[in-house]
SEGU-255094 format. One line per 5 residues: number of its first residue (from 1); their letters; for each residue x, y, z of N, C-alpha, C. Coordinates in Angstrom, 2 decimals, decimal comma, padded with zeros to 5 digits. Layout:
BEGIN
NUM) a) X Y Z X Y Z X Y Z; ...;
% end
This chain:
BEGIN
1) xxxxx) -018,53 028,88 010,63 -017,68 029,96 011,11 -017,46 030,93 009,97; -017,40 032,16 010,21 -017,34 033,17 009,12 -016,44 034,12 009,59; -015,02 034,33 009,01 -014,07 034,83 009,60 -014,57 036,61 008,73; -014,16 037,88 010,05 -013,62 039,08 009,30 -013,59 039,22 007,92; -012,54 038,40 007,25 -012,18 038,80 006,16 -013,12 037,82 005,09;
6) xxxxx) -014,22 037,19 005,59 -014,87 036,85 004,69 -014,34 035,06 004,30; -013,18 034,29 004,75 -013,25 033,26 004,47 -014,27 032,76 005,22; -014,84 031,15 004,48 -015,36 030,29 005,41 -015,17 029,11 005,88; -015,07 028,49 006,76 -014,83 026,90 006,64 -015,55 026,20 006,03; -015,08 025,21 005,39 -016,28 024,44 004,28 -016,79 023,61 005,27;
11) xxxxx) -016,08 022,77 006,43 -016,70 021,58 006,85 -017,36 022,30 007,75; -018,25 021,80 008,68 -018,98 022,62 009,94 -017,98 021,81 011,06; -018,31 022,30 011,76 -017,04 022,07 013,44 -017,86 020,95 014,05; -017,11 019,86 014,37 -017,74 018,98 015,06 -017,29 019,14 016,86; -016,96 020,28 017,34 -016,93 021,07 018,31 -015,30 021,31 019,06;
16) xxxxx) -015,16 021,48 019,82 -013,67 021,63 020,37 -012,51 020,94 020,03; -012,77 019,67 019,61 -011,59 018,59 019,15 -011,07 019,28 018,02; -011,95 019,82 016,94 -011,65 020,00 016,14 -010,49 021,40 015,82; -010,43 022,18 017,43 -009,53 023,22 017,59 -008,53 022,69 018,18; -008,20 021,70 018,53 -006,80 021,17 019,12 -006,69 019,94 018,36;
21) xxxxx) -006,88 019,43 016,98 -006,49 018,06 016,82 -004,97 018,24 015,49; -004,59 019,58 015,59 -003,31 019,36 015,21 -002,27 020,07 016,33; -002,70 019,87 017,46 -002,15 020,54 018,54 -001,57 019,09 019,22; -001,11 018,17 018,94 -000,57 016,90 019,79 000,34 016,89 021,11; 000,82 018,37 021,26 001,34 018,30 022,49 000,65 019,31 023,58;
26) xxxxx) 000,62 019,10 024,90 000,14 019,55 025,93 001,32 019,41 026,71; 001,60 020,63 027,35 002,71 021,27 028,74 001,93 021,82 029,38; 002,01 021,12 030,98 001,60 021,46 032,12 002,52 021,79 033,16; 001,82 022,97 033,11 003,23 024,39 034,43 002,95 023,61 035,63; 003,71 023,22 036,67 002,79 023,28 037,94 004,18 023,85 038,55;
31) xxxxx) 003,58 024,13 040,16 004,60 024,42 041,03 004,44 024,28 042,49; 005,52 023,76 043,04 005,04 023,44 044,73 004,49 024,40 045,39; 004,11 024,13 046,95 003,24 025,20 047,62 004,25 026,07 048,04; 005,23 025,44 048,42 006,62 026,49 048,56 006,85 027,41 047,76; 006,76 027,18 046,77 007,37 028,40 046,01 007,27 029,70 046,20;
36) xxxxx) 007,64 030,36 046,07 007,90 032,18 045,94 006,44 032,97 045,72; 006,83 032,67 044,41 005,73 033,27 043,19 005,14 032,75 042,46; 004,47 031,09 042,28 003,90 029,86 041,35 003,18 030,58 040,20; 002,32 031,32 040,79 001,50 031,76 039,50 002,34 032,51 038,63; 003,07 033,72 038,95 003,73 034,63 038,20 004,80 033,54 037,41;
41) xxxxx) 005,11 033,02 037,83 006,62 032,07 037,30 006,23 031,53 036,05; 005,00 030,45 036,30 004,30 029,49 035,48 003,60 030,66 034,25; 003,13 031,55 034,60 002,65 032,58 033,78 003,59 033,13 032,92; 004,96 033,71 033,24 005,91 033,92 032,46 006,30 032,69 031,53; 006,60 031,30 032,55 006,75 030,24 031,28 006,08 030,16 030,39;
46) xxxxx) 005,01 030,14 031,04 004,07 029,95 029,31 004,31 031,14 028,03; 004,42 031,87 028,49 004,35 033,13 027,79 005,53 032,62 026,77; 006,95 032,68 027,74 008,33 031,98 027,06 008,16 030,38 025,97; 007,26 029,91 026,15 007,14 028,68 025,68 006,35 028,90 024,40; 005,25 029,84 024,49 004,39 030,70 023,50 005,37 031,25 022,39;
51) xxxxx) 006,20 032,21 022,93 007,09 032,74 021,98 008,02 031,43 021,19; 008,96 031,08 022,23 009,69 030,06 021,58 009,72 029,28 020,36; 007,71 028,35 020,84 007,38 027,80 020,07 006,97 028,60 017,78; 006,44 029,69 018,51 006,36 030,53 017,59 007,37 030,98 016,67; 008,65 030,88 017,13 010,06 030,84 016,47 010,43 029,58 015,68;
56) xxxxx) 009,67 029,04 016,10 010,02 027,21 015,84 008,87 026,82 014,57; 008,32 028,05 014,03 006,59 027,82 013,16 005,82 027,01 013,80; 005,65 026,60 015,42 004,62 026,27 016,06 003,61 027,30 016,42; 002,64 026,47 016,87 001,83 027,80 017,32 001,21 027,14 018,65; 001,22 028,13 019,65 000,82 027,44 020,73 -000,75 028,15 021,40;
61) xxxxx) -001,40 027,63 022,50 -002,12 028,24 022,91 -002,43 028,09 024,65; -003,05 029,05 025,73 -003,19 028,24 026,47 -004,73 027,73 026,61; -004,55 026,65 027,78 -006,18 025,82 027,77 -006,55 026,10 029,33; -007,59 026,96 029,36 -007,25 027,89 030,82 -008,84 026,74 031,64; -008,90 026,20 030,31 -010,47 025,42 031,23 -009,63 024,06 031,15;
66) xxxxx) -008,92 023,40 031,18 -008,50 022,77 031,49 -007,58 022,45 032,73; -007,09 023,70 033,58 -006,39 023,76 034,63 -007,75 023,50 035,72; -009,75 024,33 035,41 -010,31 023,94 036,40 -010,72 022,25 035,97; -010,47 022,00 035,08 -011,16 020,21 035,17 -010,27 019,58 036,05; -008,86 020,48 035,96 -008,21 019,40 036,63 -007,98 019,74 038,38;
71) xxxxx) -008,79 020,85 038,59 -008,95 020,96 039,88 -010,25 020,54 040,62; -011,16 020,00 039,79 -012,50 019,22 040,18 -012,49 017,86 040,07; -010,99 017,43 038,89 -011,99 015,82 038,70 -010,97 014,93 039,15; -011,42 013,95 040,01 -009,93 013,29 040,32 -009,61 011,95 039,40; -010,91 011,87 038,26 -010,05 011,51 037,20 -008,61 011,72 036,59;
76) xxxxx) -009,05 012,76 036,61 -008,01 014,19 035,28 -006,62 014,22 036,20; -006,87 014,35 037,48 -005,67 014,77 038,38 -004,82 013,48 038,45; -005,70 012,24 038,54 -004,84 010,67 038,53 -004,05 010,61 037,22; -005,04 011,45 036,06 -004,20 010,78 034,92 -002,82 011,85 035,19; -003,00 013,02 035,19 -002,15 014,13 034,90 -000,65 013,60 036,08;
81) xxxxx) -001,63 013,01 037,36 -000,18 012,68 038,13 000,87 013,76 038,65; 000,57 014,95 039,04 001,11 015,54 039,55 002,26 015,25 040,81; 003,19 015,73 040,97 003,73 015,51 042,15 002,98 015,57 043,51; 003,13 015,62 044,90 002,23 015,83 046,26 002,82 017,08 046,16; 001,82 017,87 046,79 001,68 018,93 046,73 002,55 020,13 046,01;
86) xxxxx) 001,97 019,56 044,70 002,07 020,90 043,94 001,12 020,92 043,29; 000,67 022,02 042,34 -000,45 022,66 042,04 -000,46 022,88 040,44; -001,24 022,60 039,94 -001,26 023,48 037,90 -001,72 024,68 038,27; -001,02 025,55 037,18 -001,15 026,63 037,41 -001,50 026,95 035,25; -000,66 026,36 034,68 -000,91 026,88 033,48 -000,87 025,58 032,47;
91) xxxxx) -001,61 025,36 031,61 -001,82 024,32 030,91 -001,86 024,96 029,50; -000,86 024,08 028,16 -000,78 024,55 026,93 -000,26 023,98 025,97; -001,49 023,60 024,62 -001,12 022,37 023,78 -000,64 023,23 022,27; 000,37 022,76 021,87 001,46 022,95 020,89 001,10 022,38 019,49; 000,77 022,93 018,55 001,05 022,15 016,99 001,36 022,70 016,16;
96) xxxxx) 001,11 022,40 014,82 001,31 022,83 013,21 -000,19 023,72 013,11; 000,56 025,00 013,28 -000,64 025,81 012,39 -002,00 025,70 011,45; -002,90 025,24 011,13 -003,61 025,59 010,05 -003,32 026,33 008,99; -002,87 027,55 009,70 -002,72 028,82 008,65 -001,67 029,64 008,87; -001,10 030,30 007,81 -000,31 031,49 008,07 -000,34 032,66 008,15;
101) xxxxx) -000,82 033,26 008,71 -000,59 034,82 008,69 000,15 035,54 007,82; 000,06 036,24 006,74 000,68 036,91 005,12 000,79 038,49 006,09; -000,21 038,54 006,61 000,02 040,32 007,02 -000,49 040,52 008,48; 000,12 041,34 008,69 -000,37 041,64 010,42 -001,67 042,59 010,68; -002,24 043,28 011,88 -003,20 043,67 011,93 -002,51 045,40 011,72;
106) xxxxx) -003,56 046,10 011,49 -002,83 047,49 011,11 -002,64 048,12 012,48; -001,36 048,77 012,85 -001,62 049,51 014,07 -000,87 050,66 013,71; -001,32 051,71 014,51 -000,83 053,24 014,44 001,07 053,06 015,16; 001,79 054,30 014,54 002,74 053,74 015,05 002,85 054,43 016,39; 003,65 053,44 017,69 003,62 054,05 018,61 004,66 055,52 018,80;
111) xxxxx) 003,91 055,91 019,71 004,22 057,39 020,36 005,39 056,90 021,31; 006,36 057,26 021,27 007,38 056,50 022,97 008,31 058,20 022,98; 008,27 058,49 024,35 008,87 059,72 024,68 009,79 058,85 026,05; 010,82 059,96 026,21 012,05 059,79 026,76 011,92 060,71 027,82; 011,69 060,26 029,44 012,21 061,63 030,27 013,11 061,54 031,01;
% end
């Protein structure tokens, strides 16, 4: 991997594990068929759970291929154990950073007008 700014990883990636193995927690949104709005709701949580965690020096992410494994495999769905009929909608595993961020990305400052 060869980041932008020129760092590199010394070890080579022994593939996906290796992007979630200081991530030990996983939160799964789901919501009944009843509901209102499931997707929008579960979508805002995560978002809220994203920030939160980020306040907390976690860093979170979501795992958007993991909501279809768990709509194909009825492995994944036995383990996950969902309630009857409700549905995942957003799936997202939580850890200790790797790294810190020292500086942000450069942006122009915004324009905001008043009418």
């Amino acid at each position: 991997f060869q980041a932008e700014d020129g760092i590199r990883d010394v070890e080579r990636s022994r593939g996906l594990g290796d992007v979630y193995k200081r991530q030990p927690i996983l939160i799964l949104l789901h919501a009944g068929k009843k509901a209102a709005s499931p997707i929008e709701d579960c979508a805002i949580a995560s978002e809220n759970i994203m920030l939160g965690a980020s306040t907390l020096g976690l860093g979170a992410t979501i795992i958007g291929y993991f909501i279809r494994a768990w709509k194909y495999s009825k492995k994944i769905k036995k383990l996950v154990n969902l309630p009857e009929k409700h549905t995942l909608y957003s799936c997202l595993s939580v850890g200790i950073p790797a790294y810190n961020f020292r500086r942000l990305v450069p942006r122009p400052e915004p324009k905001i007008f008043f009418i």
